[in-house]
Structures are given as C-alpha cells and as structure tokens.
N, C-alpha and C positions, 0 to 999 in steps of 0.2 A: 782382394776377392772380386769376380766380376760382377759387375752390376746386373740382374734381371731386368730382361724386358721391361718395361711400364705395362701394368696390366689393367684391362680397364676394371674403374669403379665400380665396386655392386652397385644390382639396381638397387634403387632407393625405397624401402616399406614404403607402400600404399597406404591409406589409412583402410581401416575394416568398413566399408560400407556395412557387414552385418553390426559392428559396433554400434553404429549412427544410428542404425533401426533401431538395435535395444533400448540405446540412451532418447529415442523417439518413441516409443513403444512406453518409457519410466515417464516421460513430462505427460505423455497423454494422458495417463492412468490418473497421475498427481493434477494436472489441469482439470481433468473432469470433477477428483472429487474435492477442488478447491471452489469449482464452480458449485456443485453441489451444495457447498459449505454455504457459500457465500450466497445465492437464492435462498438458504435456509435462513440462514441470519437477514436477509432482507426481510423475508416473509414477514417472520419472529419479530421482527423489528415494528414494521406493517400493521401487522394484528393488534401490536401491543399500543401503536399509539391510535389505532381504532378502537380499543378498550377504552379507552383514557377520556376518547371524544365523546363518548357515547355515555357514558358514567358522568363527566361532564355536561352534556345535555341535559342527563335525567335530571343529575343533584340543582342545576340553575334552575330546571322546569318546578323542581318539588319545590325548592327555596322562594320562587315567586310566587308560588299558589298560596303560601304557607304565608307568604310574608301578605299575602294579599288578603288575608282568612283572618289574621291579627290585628291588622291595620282596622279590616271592618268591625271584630270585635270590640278593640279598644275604641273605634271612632263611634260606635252604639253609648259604649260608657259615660266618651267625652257628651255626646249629645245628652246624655241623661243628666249629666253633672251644670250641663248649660243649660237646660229645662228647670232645674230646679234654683239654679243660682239665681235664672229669671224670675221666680216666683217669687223668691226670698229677698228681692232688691225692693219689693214692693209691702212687704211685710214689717211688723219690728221682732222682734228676735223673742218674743214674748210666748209663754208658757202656752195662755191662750191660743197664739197664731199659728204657732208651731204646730199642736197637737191635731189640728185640722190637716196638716201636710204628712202626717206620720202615716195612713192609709196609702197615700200615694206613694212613699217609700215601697213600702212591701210589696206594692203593686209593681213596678219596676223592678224591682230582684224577681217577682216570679217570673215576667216577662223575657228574660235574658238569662241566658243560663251559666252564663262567663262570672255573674255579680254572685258574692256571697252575701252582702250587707251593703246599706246605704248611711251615713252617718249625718246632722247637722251640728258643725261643733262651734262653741260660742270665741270670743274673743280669750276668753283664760284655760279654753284647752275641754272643755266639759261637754260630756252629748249632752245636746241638749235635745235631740229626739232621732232616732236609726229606726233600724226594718226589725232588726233581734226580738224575739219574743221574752229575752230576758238579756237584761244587761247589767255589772254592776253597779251599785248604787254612785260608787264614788270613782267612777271610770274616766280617766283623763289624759287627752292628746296632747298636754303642750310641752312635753319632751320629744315628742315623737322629729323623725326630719322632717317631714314632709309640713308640718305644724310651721318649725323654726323659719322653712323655707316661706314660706308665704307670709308670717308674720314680718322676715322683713324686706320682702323684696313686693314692688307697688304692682306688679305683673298680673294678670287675671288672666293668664293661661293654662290650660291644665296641665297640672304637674303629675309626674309617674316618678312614684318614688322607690326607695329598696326594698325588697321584700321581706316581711316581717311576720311574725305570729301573730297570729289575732288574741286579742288581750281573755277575750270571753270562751273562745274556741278551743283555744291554743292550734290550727293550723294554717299552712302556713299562706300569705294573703299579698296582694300585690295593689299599695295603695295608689290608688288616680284620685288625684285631686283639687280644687281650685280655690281661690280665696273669696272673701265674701268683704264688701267695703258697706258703711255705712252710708247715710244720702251724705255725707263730708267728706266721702272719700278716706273714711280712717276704715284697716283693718276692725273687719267686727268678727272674723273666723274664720272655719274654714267648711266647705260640701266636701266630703266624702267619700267615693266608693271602693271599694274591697274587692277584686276579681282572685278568685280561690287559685292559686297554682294548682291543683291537683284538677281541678278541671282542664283548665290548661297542656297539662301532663297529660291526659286523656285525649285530647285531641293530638299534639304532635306523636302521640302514638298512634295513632290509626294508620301512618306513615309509615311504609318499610325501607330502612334504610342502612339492612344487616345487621346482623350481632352485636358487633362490635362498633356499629356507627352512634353519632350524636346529631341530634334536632335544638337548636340551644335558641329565646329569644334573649335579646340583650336592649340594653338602653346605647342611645347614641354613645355615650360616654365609656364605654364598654363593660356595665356590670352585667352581673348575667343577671336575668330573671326569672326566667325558669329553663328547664332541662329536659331532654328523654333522652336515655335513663336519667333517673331523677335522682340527685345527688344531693341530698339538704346542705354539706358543707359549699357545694357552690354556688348555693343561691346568695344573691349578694356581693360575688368577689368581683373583682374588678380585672381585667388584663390589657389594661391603658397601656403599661410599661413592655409588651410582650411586640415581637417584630409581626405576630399575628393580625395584633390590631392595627397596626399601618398599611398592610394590605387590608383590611376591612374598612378602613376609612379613605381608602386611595380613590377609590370611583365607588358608584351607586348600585353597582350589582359585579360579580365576579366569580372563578374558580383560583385558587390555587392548592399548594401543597405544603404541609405543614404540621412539626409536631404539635399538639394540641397543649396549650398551656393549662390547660385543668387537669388531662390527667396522663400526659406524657402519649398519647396514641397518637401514630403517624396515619393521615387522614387526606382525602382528599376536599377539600372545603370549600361549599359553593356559597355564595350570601348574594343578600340581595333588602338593599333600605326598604323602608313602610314611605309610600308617597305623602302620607301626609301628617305623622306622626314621628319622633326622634325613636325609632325604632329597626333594627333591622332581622332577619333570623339568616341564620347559619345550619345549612344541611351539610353534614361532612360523614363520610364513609371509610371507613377503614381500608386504606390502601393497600394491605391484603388481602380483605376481601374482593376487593375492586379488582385484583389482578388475578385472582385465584382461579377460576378459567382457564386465563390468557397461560399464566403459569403452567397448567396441566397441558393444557393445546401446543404450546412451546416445546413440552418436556418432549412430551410422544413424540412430535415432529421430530424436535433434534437426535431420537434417538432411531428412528424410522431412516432420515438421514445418516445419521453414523452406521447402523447395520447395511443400506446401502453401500456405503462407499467403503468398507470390508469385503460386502462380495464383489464390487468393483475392482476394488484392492487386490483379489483375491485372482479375479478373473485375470487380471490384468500381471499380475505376478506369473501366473501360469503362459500366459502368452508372451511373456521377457524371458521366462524360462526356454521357453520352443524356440523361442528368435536366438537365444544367445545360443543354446545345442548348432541349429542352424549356421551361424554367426561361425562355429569354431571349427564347421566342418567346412565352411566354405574357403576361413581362411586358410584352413593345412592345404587345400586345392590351390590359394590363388599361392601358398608359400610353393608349393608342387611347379607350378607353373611358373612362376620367377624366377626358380632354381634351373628349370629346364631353359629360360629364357638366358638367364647368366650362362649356362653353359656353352648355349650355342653361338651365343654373342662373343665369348672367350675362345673359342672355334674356330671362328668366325676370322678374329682380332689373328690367330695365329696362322689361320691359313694364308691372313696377306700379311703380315708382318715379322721381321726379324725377332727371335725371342732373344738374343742378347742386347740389340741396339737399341729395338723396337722400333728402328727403322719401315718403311715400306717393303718388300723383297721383292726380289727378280720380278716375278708375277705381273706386281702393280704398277712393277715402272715400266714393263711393256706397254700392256694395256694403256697410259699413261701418255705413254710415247704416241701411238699409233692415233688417241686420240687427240693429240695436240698436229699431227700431221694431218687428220681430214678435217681438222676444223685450225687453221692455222692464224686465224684475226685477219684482219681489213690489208688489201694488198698493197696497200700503202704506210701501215705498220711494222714493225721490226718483227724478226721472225724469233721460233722460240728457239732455246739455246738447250745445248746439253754439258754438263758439266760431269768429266768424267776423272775419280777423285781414287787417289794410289797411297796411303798411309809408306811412306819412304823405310827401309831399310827393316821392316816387319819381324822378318825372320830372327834378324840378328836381334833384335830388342825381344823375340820369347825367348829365343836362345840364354838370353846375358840376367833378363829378370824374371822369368817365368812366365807359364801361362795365365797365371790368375792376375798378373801384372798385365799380362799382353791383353785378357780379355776388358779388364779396367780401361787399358789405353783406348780400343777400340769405343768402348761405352763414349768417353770421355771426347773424342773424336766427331764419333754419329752426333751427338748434343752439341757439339759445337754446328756442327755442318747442318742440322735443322735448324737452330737459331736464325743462325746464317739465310737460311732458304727463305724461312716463315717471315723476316724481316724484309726481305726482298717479293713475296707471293710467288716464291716458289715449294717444290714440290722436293723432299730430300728419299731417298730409300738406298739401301745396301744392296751392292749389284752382284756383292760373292767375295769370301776372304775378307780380305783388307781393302779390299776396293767397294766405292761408294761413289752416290748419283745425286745430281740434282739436275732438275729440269723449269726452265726459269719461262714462262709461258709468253712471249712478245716482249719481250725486256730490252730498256734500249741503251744498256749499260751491262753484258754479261761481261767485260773481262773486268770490269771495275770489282762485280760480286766474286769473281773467281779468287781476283789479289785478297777482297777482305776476307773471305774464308782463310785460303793459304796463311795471313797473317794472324786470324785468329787460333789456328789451329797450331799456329809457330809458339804463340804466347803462353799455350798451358803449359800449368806445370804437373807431371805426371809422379807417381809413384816408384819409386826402383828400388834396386840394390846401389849402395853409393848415392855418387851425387845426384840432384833430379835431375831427368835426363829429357833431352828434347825432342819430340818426334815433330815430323815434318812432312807436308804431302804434296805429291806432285798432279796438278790439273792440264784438265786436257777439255782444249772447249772445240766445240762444234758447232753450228746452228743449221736449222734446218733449212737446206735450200734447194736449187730445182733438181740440184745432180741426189740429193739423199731426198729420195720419196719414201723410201720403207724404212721403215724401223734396224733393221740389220745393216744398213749404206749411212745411215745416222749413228749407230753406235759403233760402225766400223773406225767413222772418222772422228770420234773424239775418242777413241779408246788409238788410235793411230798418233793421236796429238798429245795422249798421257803419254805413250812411249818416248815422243821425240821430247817430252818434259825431263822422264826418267833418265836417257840418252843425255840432255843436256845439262847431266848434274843436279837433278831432283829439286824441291823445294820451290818450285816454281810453275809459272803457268805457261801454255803453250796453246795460241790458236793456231785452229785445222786450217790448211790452205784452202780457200774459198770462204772462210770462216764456218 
C-alpha cells in the first residue's frame, strides 16, 4: 500500500491563559484570607500576651503594697514584743513586778489594731500576766511550739509561729513571739503577742483580686498563715514539697503560673518577700479570670475575621466563576483558531508539496532553481548542480507488481533521495511521474552525491510479487554555468544528461557536457 505524504504535526495545545487567570484569581482569594487569618492570630496573640503583662503588673504592684502593709504590721508587733522584753530584762519575774506592766499590756493591744492579746509567760509555760480581761485560772503554754521553740533554742529573735486557736477565745491567732533570759542567760520564758487572722482577713480583703482569686501570707518556710478567702483547713499547712514553692523561693519577688497547691485553681501568681521580716504574700488571680476579656475580644475578632473571609470567599468564588465562563469561551475561540491555523498550514504543506513522496513539487523546485541562479555564491566557488533523477524501467515494475507496489517503490525512492540531499545540504523534490530533483547549492563534489544516491537507491529492497526485486535510477547532472542562465537552459541540460544515462543502459550517472 502506498505510503501518504508526511503530514505536518498538529499544532501543539497552548496552555489556557484563561486557566492561569482562574487558578490566579483561586491563590488570591486563598492568599488574602490566609493573610486575614494570620493578622488575626497575630493580633490574638498580641492582646493576649498584653493581658498577661498587664495583670502581671497589677498582681506584682498589689503583692508589694501588701507585702509592704504586713511587714509594717508585724514589724509594730516585733517592736512592741522588744519594748516589753526590754522592761522585763530589768525586772524579776515577780507577781508584784509584773502586775505593774499588766496596764501597759492592754495599752498596746488598744493601740494596734492587728494584736488580739499580749501575754508574759514564765519559764514552765504559765501567764503569768496578758491584756485578757479574763483568763483561765490554770492556762498554760509550754506545749505550745512556739514555747518548745525558744525554750531550746539560745536565739532572742522574734519568732512567728503556726497559727493556732486562742485557748480562752477559741479564734483563730497568729503567735509572734520572743524569749526571755534570766541576768545568767538561762531561759526564764517567753513575751507573747497574738495578731487575730481575722483581722488580718479583713485587710487582704479590701483587695480585689476577682472571684475566684487568692491573697495568701505565708512564713518563709512555706506554711500559710492566713488566707482571702479564708479557709480554716489551710491555715497552717505547709507547701515546702510543691514545685510552687521553688518558684517562690527562686528570687525576692516574681510572677508566674501555676496550679495552686491548696486548692487545685490555675492562677496566675505574683509574690513578693517582707524586706525585713521571713515573710512573704502571694497575690494570685484566677487565670480565667485574667483571660476572660481577652477571651471574648479574641472570640468576636476571630469570628468578624472568619465572616470576612466567607464574603471574600464568596466574592472571590464568583469572580473564578466569571473568569472560568470567560476562560472557556476564549479557549473554543483560540481551539477555533488553531484548527483554522492547522488548516491552512496543511494547505499550505500541499500546495508546495508532493502528497505521495512528500517530496517538494514542480512549483518549489522552480522557484528554487531560479533563486540559486540570481544568487549563485562567491565567483570563485563551485557552482550549484542539478541532479536530475529517472526511477529505470517504472512502467514495467507497475505493470508486473501493481500500483500500490509501484506507489510504495516511489515512497521508498523520494526517502532515500532526501536523505541523500539533506546529508549533503541539499534541496530534494519530485519533478513529475517517476522523475525526481535534487539541487545541491555550491557543492564541490556533485557527481560523488549523484553515484551515492544511485547506490543507495540500488541497495533497497523493495516489495513485489516473487522474488524482491530491484529498482534502479538513472542521473543526469548539470550545473549551472554561463551558457544556462535560466531555469529552462538548466533543466534542459540535465534532463538532456538523464537521457544520455537512460541511452547508455540506465542505473547510472551521466554529466551534461560543460558539466
């Protein structure tokens, strides 16, 4: 069967420039409301650790004031507990001596409003004279700690002990106290003063530090001492063992965060030591509270944000919409156009081209010719050639094997005799029938290109009935010289040189006289 033409390739799909717009038109929409997002979440972020700072200030600010307001209180106590230890160094411990210092007791609790009572207790634990308007007969501290502690330790500082009931009261009391030595230096007792927690309680409430917040004083060691809100079970406990109290003893004043070891609330926790006293207080606020704002301020934003970027979403949806409509109208246009461009191109391809060889045609090897004659290369260059090409014995090989044999052999022919051309830079096309051209542009070897053709086109092997059979063609060279100026005195003479090839037994080349 014969071979078709070679036709040229379709053009190749463009990409959709409207494509690129939609999928440009999808990142912007998603870019803007990532940005959105992400300003949002800065903000949110922003705010939230300006809550933090700022709750932070207050609770350090309150915590110092607080701690500053205790300090003075207790340091009034301490000074009253060394006013009277001073008296009593001068004194004997004596029924008489005493009961002359008992006015001055009560005179010092009116004075101070922190003190509940003032005590003198002797060496085996006994008052032996306080401020009380009434006391038991047979009332006695030498169980008490605060007792045990000074009885055996040589120390004359005042000591702040756990918080205990008052034996005659029953509430609950926070003893300060010091020891008393004899002129020998032996334990002779101990001074005494009682600061009421409930007073105490009173004052760290005056402090707002939300619902859910605590005011707590504690001793260095970390028992509590008293509370707001005021919790009897933890007056007294201890939270030495808690990872709380290692940030409370790390430095002399601080914030952090932290579940609360008394009563499990997550709080944020400011403290701050007593400068002159083993005491420090702790303001801490419920870190829900403290965020509870920020929270609502966050919520609306991110939701203010998200309905934004919906109508964004939305807008932007609608406008990928329009652009893809666009997009699909443009491409049927540019597929419109490419089809009309393929066609004319294939037009185009066949008005200069052989549609069985796909050779050049007649046409272009005019054309071809004429222009290798007004532009012929440097006149000291080789001139161009014409190669004019006879497939031998044509007739009789459709004759014997058919036409669809005959057009194959032709195919098979023109592809060799371009190969031939293109390897050399020349120019191949079909001049009509069985006859075929090449034109070799300044070549300084055309009969060498002629014999390789001839040999090449000796060596196929072809399709038949029987055995394969051999076709064979006869050349006919010419070049172009001063006697062939036109195109018709040039194909005369190599189409004059095919004959005298054919003439002299086919399968061979022949140059034109004058070459």
């Amino acid at each position: 069967m014969a071979a078709p033409a070679p036709a040229l390739a379709p053009a190749r799909a463009r990409p959709s420039r409207g494509r690129g717009v939609v999928r440009l038109a999808r990142t912007f929409v998603v870019f803007v409301c990532l940005v959105m997002l992400a300003a949002n979440a800065w903000v949110v972020l922003a705010a939230r650790g300006q809550e933090l700072e700022q709750a932070r200030q207050a609770n350090e600010n309150l915590a110092r004031a607080i701690a500053q307001q205790m300090d003075a209180l207790f340091g009034e106590t301490e000074h009253v507990l060394s006013s009277l230890s001073f008296a009593l160094d001068r004194l004997d411990l004596e029924a008489e001596a005493l009961q002359a210092l008992q006015p001055n007791l009560v005179h010092e609790v009116s004075q101070l409003e922190q003190l509940e009572n003032l005590y003198v207790i002797d060496a085996q634990g006994r008052w032996r004279i306080h401020s009380q308007p009434q006391a038991p007969a047979d009332a006695n501290s030498a169980h008490r700690e605060y007792f045990v502690h000074h009885r055996d330790s040589p120390s004359e500082r005042v000591r702040i002990g756990l918080p205990i009931r008052s034996p005659s009261e029953g509430r609950w009391v926070i003893p300060v106290s010091r020891r008393l030595n004899d002129a020998y230096g032996r334990f002779a007792g101990v001074v005494l003063a009682t600061v009421g927690v409930e007073r105490l309680v009173r004052v760290l409430a005056a402090y707002q530090v939300g619902g859910r917040g605590a005011i707590s004083l504690w001793r260095r060691d970390g028992v509590v001492l008293t509370r707001w809100p005021l919790r009897e079970q933890d007056l007294g406990r201890s939270i030495a063992a808690s990872p709380a109290y290692r940030e409370l003893m790390a430095t002399a004043h601080g914030t952090f965060e932290s579940m609360s070891p008394l009563d499990g609330e997550h709080r944020l926790v400011s403290f701050q030591h007593a400068r002159n006293l083993p005491l420090y207080v702790t303001v801490a606020r419920a870190h829900e509270e403290v965020m509870r704002d920020w929270r609502l301020s966050a919520t609306l934003q991110t939701l203010w944000t998200l309905a934004l970027c919906l109508v964004v979403g939305w807008a932007g949806a609608y406008v990928v919409r329009a652009v893809r409509r666009r997009s699909v109208a443009e491409g049927a246009l540019r597929q419109a156009r490419d089809a009309l461009e393929q066609a004319n191109r294939q037009l185009s391809h066949l008005a200069s081209h052989d549609a069985l060889t796909g050779l050049a045609n007649r046409r272009v090897l005019d054309a071809r010719l004429l222009q290798a004659l007004e532009s012929p290369g440097t006149p000291a260059g080789p001139p161009p050639a014409l190669l004019m090409i006879d497939v031998d014995h044509f007739k009789q090989y459709n004759d014997r094997h058919g036409h669809p044999a005959g057009d194959e052999c032709l195919v098979r022919v023109a592809a060799a005799v371009r190969a031939v051309a293109e390897a050399e830079g020349g120019f191949a096309a079909r001049f009509g029938g069985e006859e075929m051209a090449v034109l070799l542009p300044a070549h300084d070897e055309p009969a060498r290109v002629a014999e390789t053709l001839r040999a090449r086109v000796a060596a196929l092997v072809l399709p038949g009935r029987g055995p394969a059979p051999q076709v064979t063609v006869s050349i006919g060279l010419a070049t172009a010289g001063p006697a062939r100026r036109t195109v018709s005195a040039w194909l005369g003479a190599a189409d004059r040189a095919l004959y005298a090839a054919k003439a002299g037994g086919r399968n061979r080349v022949v140059l034109s006289e004058g070459a």
